[in-house]
C-alpha positions as CSV (number, residue, x, y, z in Angstrom):
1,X,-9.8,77.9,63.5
2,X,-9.1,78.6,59.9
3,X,-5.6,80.2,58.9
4,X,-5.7,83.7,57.7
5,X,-3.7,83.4,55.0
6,X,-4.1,80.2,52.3
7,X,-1.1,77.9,52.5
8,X,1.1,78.7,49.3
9,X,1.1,76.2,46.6
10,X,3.5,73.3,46.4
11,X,6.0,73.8,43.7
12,X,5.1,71.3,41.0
13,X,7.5,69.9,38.0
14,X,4.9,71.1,35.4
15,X,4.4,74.6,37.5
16,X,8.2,75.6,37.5
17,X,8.3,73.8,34.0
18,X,6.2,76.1,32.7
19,X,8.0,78.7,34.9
20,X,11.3,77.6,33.3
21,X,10.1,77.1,29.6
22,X,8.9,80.9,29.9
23,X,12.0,82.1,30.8
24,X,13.9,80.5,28.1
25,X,11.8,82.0,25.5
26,X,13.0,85.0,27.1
27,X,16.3,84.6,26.8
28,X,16.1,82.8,23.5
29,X,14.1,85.8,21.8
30,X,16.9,87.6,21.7
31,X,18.7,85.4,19.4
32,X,15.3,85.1,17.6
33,X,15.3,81.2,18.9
34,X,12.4,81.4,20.9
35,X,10.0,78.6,19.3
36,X,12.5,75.9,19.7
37,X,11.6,72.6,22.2
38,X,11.6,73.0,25.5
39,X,11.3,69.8,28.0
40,X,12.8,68.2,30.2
41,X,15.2,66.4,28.3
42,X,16.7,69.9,26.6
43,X,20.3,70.5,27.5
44,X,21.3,74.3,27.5
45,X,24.3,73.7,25.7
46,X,23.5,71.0,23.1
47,X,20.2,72.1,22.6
48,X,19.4,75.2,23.3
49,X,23.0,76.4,22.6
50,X,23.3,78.9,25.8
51,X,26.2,80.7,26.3
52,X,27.5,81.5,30.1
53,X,25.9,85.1,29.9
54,X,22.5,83.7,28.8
55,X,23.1,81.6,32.0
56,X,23.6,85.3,34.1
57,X,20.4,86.2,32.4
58,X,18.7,82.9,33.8
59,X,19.4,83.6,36.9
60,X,18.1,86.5,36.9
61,X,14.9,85.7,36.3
62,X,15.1,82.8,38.2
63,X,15.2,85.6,41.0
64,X,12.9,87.5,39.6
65,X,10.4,85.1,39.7
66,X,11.7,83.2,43.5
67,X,13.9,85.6,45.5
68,X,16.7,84.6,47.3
69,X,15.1,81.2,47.4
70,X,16.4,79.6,44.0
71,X,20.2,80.1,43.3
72,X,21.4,79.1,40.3
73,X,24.7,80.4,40.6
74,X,25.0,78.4,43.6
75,X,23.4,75.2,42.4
76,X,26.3,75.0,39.4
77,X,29.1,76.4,41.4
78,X,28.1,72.7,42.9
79,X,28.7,70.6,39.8
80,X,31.8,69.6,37.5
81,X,32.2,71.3,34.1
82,X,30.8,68.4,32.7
83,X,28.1,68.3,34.8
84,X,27.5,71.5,33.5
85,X,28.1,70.8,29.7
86,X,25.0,68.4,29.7
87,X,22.5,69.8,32.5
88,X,19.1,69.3,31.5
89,X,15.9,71.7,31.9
90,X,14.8,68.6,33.8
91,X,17.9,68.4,36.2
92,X,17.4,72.5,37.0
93,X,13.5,72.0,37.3
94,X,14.1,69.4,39.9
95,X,16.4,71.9,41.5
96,X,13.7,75.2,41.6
97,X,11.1,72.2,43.2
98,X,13.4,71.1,45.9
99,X,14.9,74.8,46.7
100,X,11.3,76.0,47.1
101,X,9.7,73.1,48.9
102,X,12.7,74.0,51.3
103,X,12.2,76.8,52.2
104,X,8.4,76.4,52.5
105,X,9.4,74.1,55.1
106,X,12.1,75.7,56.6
């Protein structure tokens, strides 16, 4: 018996890299920034130089893009201001993949 609908495909870290990366440019255009380096190394502060409102705007489109499933508000509420101060694209990528592979199997 075949399902009726197709299964929905597993969150990859070069899927919601790309995912991510996109985003940024968003949020970056506005500053006229958007052709700078994005991997998975990049810091938002250091790097890309994000202040807390380009954050809100993140989010945003991280909600866009996931629903309710992916909440970054949530996910740094979570970490020291430090922690903060040098997250990585990498370190929030990792997040999106676990949050959604979550809920697919929840």
């Amino acid at each position: 018996m075949k399902p009726t609908q197709p299964a929905p495909a597993q969150p990859t870290v070069d899927t919601v890299l790309a995912d991510i990366t996109g985003m940024l440019r968003t949020v970056l255009a506005e500053y006229g920034d958007d052709d700078v380096p994005i991997g998975l190394s990049t810091t938002f502060n250091r790097d890309l130089e994000l202040e807390s409102i380009d954050l809100v705007t993140l989010a945003g489109l991280l909600e866009e893009r996931y629903g309710q499933r992916v909440n970054l508000a949530e996910f740094l509420a979570g970490m020291e201001f430090d922690e903060i101060v040098e997250l990585t694209v990498g370190r929030l990528v990792e997040y999106v993949v676990w949050s959604l592979k979550s809920t697919q199997a929840g």
